[in-house]
N, C-alpha and C positions, 0 to 999 in steps of 0.2 A: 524803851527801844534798845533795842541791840546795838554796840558800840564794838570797831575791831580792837584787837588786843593790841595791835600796835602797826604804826607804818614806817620800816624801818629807813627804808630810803628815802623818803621825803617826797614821796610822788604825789601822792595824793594833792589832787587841784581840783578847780574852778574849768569845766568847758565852758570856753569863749563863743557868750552870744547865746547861751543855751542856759539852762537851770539844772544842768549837769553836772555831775564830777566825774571826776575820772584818774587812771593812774597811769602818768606820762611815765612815757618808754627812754626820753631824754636825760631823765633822774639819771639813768643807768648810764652815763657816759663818762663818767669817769670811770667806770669799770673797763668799758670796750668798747669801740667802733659800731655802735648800735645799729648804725643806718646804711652799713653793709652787709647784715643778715639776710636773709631772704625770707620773703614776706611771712611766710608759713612760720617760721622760728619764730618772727616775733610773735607772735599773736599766740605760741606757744609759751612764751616770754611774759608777755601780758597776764596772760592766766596766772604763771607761777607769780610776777610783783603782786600782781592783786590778791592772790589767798594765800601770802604769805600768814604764817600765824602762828609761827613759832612749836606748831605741833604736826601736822600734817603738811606742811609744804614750808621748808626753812629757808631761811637768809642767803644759806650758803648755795641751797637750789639755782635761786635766784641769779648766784651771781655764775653760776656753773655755767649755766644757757645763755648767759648773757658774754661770755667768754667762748661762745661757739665756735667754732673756726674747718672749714674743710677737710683739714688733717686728721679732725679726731675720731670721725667715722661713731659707733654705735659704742663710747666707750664709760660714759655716763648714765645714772638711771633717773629721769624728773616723775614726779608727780602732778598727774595734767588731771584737771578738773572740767570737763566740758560742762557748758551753760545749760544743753539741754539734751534728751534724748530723743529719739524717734521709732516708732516700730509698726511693721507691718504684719498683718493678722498671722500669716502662717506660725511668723517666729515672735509676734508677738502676743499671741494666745499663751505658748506655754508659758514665758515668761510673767503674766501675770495668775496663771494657774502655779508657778513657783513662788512667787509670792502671796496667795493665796497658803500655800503647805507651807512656808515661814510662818503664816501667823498662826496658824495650824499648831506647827510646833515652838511656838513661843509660849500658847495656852499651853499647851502640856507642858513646858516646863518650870511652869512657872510665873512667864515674862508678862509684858504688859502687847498684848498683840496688836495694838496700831501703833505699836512704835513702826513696826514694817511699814512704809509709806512712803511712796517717790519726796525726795528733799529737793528735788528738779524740776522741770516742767518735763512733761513727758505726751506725745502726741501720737494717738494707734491707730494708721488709716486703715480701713477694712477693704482690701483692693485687690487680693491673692485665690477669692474662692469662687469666682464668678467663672462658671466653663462656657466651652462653645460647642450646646448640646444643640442649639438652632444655629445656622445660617445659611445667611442666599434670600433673605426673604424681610420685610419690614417688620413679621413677628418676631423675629429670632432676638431682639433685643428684649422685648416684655417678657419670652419666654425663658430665656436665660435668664432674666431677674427672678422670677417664680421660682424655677427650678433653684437658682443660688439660697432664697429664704427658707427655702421647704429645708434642703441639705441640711444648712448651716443653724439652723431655730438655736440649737441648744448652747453652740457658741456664740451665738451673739446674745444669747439670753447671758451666758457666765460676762460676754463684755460688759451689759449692761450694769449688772451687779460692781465690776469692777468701777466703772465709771463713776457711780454712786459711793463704793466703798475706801476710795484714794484719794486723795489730796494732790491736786496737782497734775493729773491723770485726763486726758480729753481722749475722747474716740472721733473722728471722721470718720460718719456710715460709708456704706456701700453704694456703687454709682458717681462716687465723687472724682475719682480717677484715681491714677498708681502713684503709691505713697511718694516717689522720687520726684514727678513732676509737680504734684502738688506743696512737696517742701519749697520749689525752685518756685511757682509761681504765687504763693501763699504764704506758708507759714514761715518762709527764710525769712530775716529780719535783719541781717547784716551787721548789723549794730543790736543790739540786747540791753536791756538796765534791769534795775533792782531796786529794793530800798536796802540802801546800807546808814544804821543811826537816822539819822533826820533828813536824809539828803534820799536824791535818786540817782545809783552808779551806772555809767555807763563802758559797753564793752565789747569788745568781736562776738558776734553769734557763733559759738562752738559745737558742735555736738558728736553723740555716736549714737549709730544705730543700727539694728538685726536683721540689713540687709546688706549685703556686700558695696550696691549700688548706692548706698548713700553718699558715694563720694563723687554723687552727680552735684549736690551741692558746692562744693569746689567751685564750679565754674560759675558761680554768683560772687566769687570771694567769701566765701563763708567755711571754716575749716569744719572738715565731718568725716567719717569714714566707717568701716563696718567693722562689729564686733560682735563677737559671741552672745547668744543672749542669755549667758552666767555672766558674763562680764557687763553688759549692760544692765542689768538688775542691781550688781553691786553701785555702777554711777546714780543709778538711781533711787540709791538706798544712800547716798550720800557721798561714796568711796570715793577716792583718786584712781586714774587709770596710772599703774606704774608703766612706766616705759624706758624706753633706751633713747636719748637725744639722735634722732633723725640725721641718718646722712641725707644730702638733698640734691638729685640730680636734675639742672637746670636744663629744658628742653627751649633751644633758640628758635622760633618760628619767622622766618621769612615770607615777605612773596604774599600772594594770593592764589584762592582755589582757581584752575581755568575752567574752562568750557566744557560741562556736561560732568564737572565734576562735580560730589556732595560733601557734607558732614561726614555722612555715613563712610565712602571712601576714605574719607581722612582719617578717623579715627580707625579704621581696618589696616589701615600703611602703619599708623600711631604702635597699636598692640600688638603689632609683628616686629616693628622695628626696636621697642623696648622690651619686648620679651628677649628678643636676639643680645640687647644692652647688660641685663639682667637688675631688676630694679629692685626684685622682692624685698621689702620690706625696709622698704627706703620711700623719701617722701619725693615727689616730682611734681617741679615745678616750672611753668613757662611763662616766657618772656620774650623779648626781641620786639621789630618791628612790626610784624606780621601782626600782632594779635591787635595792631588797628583795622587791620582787615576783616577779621572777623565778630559777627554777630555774637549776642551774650548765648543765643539759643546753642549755636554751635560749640562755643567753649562747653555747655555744658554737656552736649554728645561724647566731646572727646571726656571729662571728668567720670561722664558714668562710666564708662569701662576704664574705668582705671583696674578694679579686679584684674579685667583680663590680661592688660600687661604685669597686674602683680603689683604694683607699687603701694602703698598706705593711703598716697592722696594724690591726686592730679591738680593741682590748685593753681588759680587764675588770682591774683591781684586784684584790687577795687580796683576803674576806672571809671572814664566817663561812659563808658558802654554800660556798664554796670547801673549807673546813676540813672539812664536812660531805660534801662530792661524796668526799673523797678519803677521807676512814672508810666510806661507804657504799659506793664501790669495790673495798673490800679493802684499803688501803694501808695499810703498816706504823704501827702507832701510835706509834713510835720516828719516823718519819718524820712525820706529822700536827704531833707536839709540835714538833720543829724549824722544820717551818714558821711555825707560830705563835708558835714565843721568834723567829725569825729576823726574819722581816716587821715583828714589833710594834717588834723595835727600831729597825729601820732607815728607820722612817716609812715601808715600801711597805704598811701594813696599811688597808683602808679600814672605818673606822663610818659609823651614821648621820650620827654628830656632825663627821665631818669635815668642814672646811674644802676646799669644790672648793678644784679648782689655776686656777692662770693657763694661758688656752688662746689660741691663737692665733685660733682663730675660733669661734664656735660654732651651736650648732642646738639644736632642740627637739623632740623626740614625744612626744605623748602616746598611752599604749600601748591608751588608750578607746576610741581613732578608729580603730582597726586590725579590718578586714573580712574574709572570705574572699577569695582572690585567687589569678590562675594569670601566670603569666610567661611570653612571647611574642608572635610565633612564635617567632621566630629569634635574640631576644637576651634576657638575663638580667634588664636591668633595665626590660623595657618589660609592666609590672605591666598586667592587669587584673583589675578587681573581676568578682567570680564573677558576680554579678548583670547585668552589661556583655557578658556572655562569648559569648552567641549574636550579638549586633548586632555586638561587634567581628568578629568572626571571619568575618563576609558580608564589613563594609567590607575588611579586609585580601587578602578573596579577589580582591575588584576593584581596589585598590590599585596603583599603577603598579610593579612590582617593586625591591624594594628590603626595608632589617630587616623592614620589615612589611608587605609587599605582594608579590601572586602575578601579576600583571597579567592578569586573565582577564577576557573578555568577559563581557556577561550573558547570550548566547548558551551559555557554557560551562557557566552555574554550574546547567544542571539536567543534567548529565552522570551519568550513574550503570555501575555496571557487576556483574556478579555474581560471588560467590564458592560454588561450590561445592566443600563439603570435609565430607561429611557430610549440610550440607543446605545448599539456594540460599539465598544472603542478597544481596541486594541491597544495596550500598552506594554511598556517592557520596562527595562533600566532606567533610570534616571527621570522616570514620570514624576512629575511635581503632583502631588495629591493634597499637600497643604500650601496655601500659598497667604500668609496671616502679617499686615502689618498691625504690629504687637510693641508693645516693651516701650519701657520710660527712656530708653536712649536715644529713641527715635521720634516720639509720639508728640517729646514734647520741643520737635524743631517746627515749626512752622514752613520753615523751607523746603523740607522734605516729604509735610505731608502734600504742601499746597502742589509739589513738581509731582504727586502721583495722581494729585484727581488732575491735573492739566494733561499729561498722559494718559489716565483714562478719557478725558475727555477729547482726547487725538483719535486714541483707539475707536470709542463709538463713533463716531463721525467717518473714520475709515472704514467702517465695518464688520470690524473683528469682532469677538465673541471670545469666553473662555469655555475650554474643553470640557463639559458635561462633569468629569472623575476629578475635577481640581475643587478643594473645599477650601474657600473662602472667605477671608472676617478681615474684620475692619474694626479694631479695640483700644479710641481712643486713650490717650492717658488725664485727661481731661475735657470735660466738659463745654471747654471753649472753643476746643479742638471742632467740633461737632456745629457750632456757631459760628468760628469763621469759613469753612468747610462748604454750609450753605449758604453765607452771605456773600465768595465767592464764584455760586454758581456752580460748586462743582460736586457735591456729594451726592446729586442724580446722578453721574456719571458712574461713578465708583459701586452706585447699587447697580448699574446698567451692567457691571460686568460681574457682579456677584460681590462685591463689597459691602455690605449692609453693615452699619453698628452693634455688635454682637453684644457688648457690654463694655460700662469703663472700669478697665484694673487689666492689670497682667492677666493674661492670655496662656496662649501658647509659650511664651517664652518660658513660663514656669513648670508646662506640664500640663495646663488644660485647657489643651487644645479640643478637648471633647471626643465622641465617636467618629472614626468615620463611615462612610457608609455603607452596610455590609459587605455587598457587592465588591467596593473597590477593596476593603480587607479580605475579601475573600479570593478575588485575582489576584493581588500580590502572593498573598497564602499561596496558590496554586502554580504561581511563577517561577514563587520563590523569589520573588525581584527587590533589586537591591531600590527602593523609590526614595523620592527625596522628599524633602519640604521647603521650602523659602520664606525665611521670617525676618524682619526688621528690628530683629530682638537682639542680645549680647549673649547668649546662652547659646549651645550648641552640642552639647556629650551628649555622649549614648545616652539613648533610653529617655533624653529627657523631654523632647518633643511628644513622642508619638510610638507607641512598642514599633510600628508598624513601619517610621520611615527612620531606616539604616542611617542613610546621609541627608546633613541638615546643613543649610546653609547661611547664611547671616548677609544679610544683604538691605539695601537705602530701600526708603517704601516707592519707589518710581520702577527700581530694579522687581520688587515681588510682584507690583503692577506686571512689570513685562515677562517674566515668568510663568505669572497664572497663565494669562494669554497662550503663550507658547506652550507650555504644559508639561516642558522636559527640561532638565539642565544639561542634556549632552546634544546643546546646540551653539553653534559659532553665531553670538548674536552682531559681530558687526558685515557679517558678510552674506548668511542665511536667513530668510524671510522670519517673522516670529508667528507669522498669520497670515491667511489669505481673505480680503476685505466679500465684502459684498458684491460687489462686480467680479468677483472670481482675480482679481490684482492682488499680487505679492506686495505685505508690508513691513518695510524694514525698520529694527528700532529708531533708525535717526531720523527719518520720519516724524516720528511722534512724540520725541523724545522733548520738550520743552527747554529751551533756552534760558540762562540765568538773568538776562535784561525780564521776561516773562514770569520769572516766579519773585523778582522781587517788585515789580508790578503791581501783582496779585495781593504778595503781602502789603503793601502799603495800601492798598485799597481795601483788604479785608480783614485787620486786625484793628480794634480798638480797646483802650485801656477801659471803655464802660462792659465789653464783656467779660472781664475779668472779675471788676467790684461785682456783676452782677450774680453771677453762679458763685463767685466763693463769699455773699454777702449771706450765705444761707449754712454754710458746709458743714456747722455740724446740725441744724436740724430740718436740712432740706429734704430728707429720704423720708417721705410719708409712711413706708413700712420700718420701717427700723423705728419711729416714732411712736408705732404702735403695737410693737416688742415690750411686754409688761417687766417691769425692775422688780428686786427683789433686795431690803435691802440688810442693814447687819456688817459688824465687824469681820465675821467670821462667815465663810464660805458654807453651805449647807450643802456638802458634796451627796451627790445620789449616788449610788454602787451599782445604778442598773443603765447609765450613760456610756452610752462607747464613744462618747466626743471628750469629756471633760471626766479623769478621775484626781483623787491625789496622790502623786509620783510615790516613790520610795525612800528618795533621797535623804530622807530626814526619819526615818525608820530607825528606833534605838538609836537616835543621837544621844550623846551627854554631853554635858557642862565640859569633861575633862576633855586633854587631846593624848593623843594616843603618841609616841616616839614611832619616828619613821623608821622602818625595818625592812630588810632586804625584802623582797618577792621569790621565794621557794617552789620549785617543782613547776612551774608553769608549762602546759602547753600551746603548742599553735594551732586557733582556729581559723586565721584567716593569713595565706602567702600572696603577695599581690606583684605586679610591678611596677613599673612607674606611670607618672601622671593619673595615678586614681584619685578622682573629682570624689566631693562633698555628694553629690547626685549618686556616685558607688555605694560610698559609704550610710549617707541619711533616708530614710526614706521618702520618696518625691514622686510624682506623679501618680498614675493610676493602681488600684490594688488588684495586683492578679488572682482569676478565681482560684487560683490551686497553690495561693500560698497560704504561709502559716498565720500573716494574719487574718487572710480571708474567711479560714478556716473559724479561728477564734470568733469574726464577726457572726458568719453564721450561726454560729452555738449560742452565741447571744439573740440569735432570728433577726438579722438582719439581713437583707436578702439583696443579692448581690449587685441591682441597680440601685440600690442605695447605700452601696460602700462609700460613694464619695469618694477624693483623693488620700494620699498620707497625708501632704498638708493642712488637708482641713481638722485632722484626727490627733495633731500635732498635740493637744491637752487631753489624749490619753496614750501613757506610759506602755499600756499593754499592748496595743495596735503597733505602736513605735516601736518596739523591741522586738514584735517579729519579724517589722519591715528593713529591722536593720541588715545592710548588707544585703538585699534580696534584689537589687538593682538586674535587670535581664540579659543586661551585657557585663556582667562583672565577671571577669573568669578567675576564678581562685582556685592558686595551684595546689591548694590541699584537697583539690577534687577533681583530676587532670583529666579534659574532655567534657566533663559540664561545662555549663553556662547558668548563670543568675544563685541564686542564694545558698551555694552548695558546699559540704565540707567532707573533709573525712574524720568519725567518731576514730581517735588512735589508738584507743584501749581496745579495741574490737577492729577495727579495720573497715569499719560498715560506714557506707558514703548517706549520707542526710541531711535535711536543710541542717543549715548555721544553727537555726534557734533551737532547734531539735536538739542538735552536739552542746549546746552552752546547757542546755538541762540536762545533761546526763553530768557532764564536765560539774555542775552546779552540786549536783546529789555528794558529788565525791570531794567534795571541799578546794575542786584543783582551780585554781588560776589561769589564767589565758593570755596569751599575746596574740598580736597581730604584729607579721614582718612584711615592709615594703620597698619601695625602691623612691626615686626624684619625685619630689614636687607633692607628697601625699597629702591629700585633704586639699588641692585645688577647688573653687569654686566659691560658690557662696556660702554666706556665714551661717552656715548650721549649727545650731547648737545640738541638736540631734543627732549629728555625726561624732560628736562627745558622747552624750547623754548615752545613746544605743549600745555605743560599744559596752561602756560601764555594765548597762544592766546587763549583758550580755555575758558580764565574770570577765571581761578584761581589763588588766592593770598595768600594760607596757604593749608599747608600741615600740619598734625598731625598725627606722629609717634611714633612707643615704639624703634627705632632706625633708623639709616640712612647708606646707604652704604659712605663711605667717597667722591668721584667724585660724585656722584649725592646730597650730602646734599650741596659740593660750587656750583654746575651750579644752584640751587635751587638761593639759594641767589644772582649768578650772575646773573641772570636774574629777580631779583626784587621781588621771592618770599618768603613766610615768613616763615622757616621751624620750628615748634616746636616739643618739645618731651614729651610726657609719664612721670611722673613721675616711679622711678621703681614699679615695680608692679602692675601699674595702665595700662590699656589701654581702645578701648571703653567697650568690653565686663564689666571690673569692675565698670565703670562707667555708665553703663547701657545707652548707647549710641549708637540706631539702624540708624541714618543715617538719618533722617526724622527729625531734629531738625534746627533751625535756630541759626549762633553759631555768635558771637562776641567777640574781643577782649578788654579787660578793661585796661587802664591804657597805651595803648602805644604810647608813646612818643618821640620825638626829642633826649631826653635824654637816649635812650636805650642803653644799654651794653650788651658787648659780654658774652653769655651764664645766664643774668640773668632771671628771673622767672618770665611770663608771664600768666595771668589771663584768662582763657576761660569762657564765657559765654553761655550756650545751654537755649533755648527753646524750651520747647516741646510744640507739638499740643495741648495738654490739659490747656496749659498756665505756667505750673509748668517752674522755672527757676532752673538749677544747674550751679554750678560754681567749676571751680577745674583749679587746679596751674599745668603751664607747664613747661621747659627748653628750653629758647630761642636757637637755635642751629646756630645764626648768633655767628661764635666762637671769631672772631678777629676782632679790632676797624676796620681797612680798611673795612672789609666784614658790618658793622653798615651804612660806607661811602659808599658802594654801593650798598646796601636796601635804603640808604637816596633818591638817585639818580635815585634808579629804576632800576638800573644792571651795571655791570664793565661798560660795553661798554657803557653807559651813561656819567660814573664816567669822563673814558679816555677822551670822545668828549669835554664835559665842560672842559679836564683843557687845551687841547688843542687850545680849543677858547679863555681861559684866558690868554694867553702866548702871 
């Protein structure tokens, strides 16, 4: 048996009442005030006492973090070891398809190739590829499943393999629901052990994982957040995540929600009000009184969007709410009790009576003030009040283009056009054409689903109807969802107004939303109309719903309920009817709108902890088709060259044993000029493939014909498909091709304007280099590792930004590119920099350091040279070591073959 090399603090104990050990947090108080941390530190704290080991996470770590204090802001680097990982098929295909090419290239060099093998638990829910080709109808559930296996055969055959060929590796089929809520109602564990020597260790469930939303787990108390997935393959190849010790913004929650107000409101106040705070890449955390008010469901709406305000984690404290979510779950009551002896002792447990912690900054809501509210168009944190929602929605029409503006004339805005599909409907601006409650932020509150079927169930009985051109779904995130749904009587209703179960996993919120109907894409086409959608999702950029709806809105599943109904967002819904009933009477939403004494009613009568044991007593081999997906099995992957779903990357093409000394980047030009807030959705490719781009193009030539493109997400484990779709996003305007829209560049050597992918092959032939220049907040969104991976293949080796969203500025450097930054005040416009210049870097060296000051060199056409100083944005020595290497996954193979 395996023995640590040492426990230098003396932590190591006996849990009381349990057959546990564990490493008390108390050891550490003669260092410092332990038990005024805030709860997220410690448990970052925990990790470092526990794998101290004298080589990869030292003594002095230990006492660094334990010496934390608000003053010191991001000025330390720890080695944090999460417990486990988590991934979701889109981003978790490639990631096992890159380790697949690890072992790939371990044979070739040599190595022993299962050494590549998760050293973690690692768990991949398949919940990202199921579209909404049916609905409105009781088939559209069967038929969406059909259609998802046909697509998907070839990648769930490569999962299958993986599942077989890993260690430590589980898949969750399809149908099970969205990997977030199932972490939160399943596989979370709050508490985690081991065998450490003879004994079993106990310790906070930690983890990271390949969706931005992982940091829905937060509001279980369970610490997690999203990370590139190059950098989750290194955790699960055994690495430390290096990082910067967390500043940590305390959010003080007062009060309770009032009357007619949700979740969903709340966290839309939340993400505007801390985007406004500025949190990026800081940990937040809440407290106060209020969070005895609120449900564990709730906590974990506001945890999921934590992306959208930007911050690392949104995390909730164990309490008795917590103790409570996980008995009424289902969870082992062997499991419950350990939580509760674990936490109590370790000071992670929160009462009323606790002493807040020391916060580095803080804030205040009070949960009284919180309104009905939708988010958009175009971005997640750009709130408005439902009562605001017709007037906003004109200004934004006329708006000079931009997050919140269409730039249309007043000329434009009485355009209308007809849909007929059954019967003529007349539609214009602001026609709701999707109306989808979707997405793990929503799906998995029971409060909010239960207040839409009690609202539908107002509406049918009033008589309403929804407008014929409004497409409709209803995509659980689990399973149970669907169980208490009918056991409260109300999911006739919700099919009564076109709700039906379209399938369980993200939806729309990701981009597959499905067709709409020709008809209605063909009157907007002919309107030109700016239409909308309304989703109950956390997602909202361009392009990523639906090519077709302009403006998207984010809105509680009662609010989409009332939308569809009404069928337009440029309506005053507290003052104008939403529908005219059956007796020809005006219906107004307060009306129908269900009461909060009413939906918690519902819940108590319609939730039981046997529904829970009972759908997730099956979950990984409850999917009858997925069961009988034949395995194939072997250390080594048997790639086909004739698959347009799964090939082997490049990345590992002529690797050697040796590393190569870092050296400046010469002669570079610019393929992509962008400005600010361009999303991961810009850059990665997501949603549907247009017939007339370059990857479409490719697929054909393969004979694949173009109802079986499939999304880019599904295609995500091949290399070729991804690299054409980079950048070819339909709303991305790039100013190196002034006047287009979507994937377009100008070739500079020629002057000739052509896709991106097109300019990086000619750029390719001639050995030149590429940048990409942008402005605030670049790479917002979700963690794509593809918004890495694409640029790479693409011939780009520097980025040059006036900021970076946090997960897109490490996968930058994971992947071997060179991210700099703006001096403040400076960006290209002050530097009078149009994009048509050949840029170089001066002075860089083997000897580079994290965050030091890096020299740019522009030439212009006319010969003239400028020069101007940047901020290296490689933050931490590891992240220097794997720029040196070329990207993590580099780093890891070398030392694996060194061993």
């Amino acid at each position: 048996m395996t023995t640590r090399l040492f426990d230098s603090f003396g932590a190591r104990a006996k849990l009381k009442g349990t057959d546990y050990h564990y490493y008390r947090l108390d050891k550490l108080s003669r260092l410092a005030d332990v038990d005024r941390l805030p709860f997220s530190i410690k448990i970052l704290l925990e990790a470092l006492l526990r794998s101290a080991d004298g080589y990869e996470v030292m003594p002095a770590d230990v006492e660094r973090l334990a010496r934390w204090s608000p003053q010191m802001g991001a000025s330390f680097e720890i080695p944090f070891k999460p417990g486990r990982v988590i991934l979701q098929d889109f981003t978790g295909v490639p990631a096992v398809v890159d380790l697949a090419a690890m072992r790939a290239a371990m044979a070739r060099l040599g190595g022993k190739p299962s050494r590549i093998n998760p050293i973690v638990p690692v768990d991949l829910v398949i919940d990202h590829s199921v579209q909404v080709d049916q609905f409105g109808s009781a088939f559209a559930l069967f038929y969406n499943a059909e259609r998802e296996f046909e697509r998907n055969r070839e990648r769930y055959e490569f999962l299958k393999w993986g599942q077989a060929a890993f260690e430590n590796f589980r898949v969750v089929p399809p149908a099970t629901g969205i990997v977030h809520q199932v972490n939160l109602e399943y596989l979370g564990q709050v508490v985690m052990s081991k065998p450490e020597g003879d004994d079993r260790v106990a310790f906070p469930d930690s983890l990271v994982g390949t969706d931005s939303h992982t940091t829905m787990i937060n509001g279980l108390g369970v610490l997690g957040w999203g990370v590139g997935g190059i950098e989750a393959e290194a955790v699960m190849l055994g690495q430390p995540i290096y990082m910067l010790a967390p500043a940590v913004v305390g959010v003080r929650l007062v009060g309770s929600l009032p009357e007619g107000a949700t979740a969903t409101d709340l966290v839309l106040r939340i993400t505007e009000m801390l985007r406004k705070k500025g949190v990026v890449g800081k940990f937040v955390e809440y407290f106060g009184p209020g969070l005895g008010n609120m449900t564990l469901a709730d906590r974990a709406t506001i945890a999921n969007m934590c992306p959208e305000y930007g911050a690392t984690v949104g995390f909730f404290p164990v309490d008795d709410e917590t103790l409570n979510y996980l008995r009424n779950t289902g969870r082992p009551a062997a499991l419950v009790d350990l939580v509760e002896r674990y936490t109590k002792e370790q000071g992670l447990f929160r009462t009323e009576t606790t002493p807040d912690p020391e916060f580095s900054d803080m804030v205040e809501l009070d949960l009284a003030t919180i309104e009905p509210s939708l988010a958009g168009p175009k971005l997640p944190q750009d709130r408005i009040a439902l009562k605001h929602m017709k007037e906003t929605f004109r200004q934004h029409l006329v708006a000079p283009v931009g997050p919140r503006g269409f730039g249309l004339t007043e000329e434009d805005l009485g355009r209308t056009a007809e849909v007929a599909n059954g019967h003529t409907t007349a539609i214009g601006h602001g026609a709701v054409v999707i109306a989808a409650i979707t997405s793990c932020t929503n799906t998995s509150n029971p409060s909010v689903m239960l207040a839409a079927g009690l609202l539908a169930k107002k509406a049918v009985e009033a008589g309403l109807t929804v407008p014929p051109y409004v497409k409709t779904s209803l995509a659980p995130g689990s399973r149970v969802v669907e169980d208490y749904l009918k056991r409260a009587g109300l999911l006739p209703y919700l099919e009564q107004l076109g709700f039906h179960i379209v399938g369980f996993g993200c939806t729309t919120c990701i981009g597959n939303s499905g067709p709409l109907p020709d008809e209605v894409s063909q009157a907007i086409q002919d309107g030109q109309l700016v239409v909308s959608s309304v989703l109950s999702g956390n997602r909202n950029f361009e392009g990523r719903v639906h090519p077709d709806t302009r403006s998207n809105y984010l809105a509680s599943p009662p609010l989409v309920v009332a939308y569809a109904l009404a069928g337009r967002t440029d309506l005053d819904m507290y003052n104008e009817p939403i529908g005219t009933g059956e007796d020809g009477r005006p219906v107004y939403l307060q009306e129908i709108w269900p009461s909060n004494a009413e939906i918690k009613r519902v819940m108590a009568e319609a939730l039981t902890p046997e529904m829970f044991t009972e759908q997730y007593g099956n979950a990984f081999t409850g999917n009858e088709m997925w069961n009988l997906i034949p395995t194939s099995g072997g250390e080594l992957y048997k790639w086909d060259h004739s698959s347009t779903y799964i090939q082997e990357p490049p990345f590992f093409a002529g690797l050697a044993r040796e590393v190569k000394p870092i050296t400046d980047i010469k002669g570079a030009r610019v393929l992509v000029k962008v400005g600010d807030s361009i999303t991961t959705d810009h850059i990665s490719p997501a949603g549907s493939i247009s017939r007339t781009s370059p990857a479409a193009y490719y697929l054909m030539n393969q004979d694949v014909e173009p109802r079986e493109f499939n999304s880019y997400g599904s295609r995500r484990g091949n290399d070729r498909v991804m690299t054409r779709g980079t950048f070819a996003n339909i709303r991305l305007r790039n100013q190196m091709a002034p006047g287009t829209e979507g994937g377009m560049t100008t070739y500079l050597p020629t002057g000739e304007v052509m896709s991106i992918f097109q300019a990086s092959l000619k750029y390719k032939e001639s050995g030149t280099p590429l940048v990409a220049l942008a402005g605030h907040e670049y790479g917002t969104g979700s963690s794509r590792d593809w918004a890495a991976k694409g640029p790479l293949l693409l011939g780009i080796r520097l980025v040059i930004a006036e900021s970076f969203e946090r997960i897109h500025r490490s996968n930058l450097v994971g992947m071997g590119i060179l991210p700099l930054q703006y001096r403040p005040g400076e960006n290209a416009q002050t530097l009078g920099l149009d994009g048509n210049e050949i840029y170089s870097t001066v002075g860089l060296t083997d000897e580079l350091q994290p965050g030091q000051a890096v020299t740019v060199r522009a030439e212009f056409a006319d010969g003239r040279i400028s020069t101007f100083e940047t901020i290296c944005r490689i933050d931490t020595p590891v992240e220097v070591d794997y720029y040196r290497n070329g990207g993590i996954l580099h780093t890891v193979l070398r030392h694996f073959l060194a061993e």
